[in-house]
N, C-alpha and C positions, 0 to 999 in steps of 0.2 A: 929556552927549553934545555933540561939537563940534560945530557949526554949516559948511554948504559940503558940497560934492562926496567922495564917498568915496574913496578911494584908489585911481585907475588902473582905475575901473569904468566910465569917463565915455563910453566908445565902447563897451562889449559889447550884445549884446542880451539885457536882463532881461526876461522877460516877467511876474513879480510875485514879490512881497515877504513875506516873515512875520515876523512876532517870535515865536522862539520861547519855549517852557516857561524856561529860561535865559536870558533876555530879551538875544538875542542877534539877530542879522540875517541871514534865509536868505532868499538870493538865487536865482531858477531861471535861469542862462544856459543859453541855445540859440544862443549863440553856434557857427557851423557849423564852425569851426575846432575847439573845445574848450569842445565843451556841456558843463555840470553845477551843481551847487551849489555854490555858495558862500558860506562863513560869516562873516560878518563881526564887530568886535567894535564896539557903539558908543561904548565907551567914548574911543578911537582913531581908530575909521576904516582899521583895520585888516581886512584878509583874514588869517583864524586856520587856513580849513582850507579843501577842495574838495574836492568830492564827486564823480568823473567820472561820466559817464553815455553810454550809446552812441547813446539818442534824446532830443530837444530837449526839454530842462522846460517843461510852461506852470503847473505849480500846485506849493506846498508845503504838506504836511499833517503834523500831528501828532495821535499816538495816546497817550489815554492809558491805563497800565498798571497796573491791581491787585495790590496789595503784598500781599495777604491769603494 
């Protein structure tokens, strides 16, 4: 993981963080222009994908799922 500011996230409003299952970077913007998730990847510091949303994230969670 590079060290510094992520790519072009340096103004929105996140309101928290997760690492996912995928040891990846999910972001909840409620930015009021263009709220949602956003994936980041650490290896970069890249945004890999966005998730819209029509109301403001304040939390991300993850579920886990039985293969059986």
């Amino acid at each position: 993981m590079t060290s510094g500011a992520i790519n072009d996230l340096e103004s929105l409003d996140l309101r928290t963080l997760a690492v996912g299952p995928d040891q990846r970077l999910w972001a909840a913007d409620a930015s009021a222009a263009s709220p949602g998730v956003r994936l980041i990847d650490p290896q970069d510091n890249s945004q890999i994908d966005f998730i819209s949303t029509s109301l403001l994230p304040n939390q991300v969670g993850f579920a886990a799922v039985d293969q059986d």
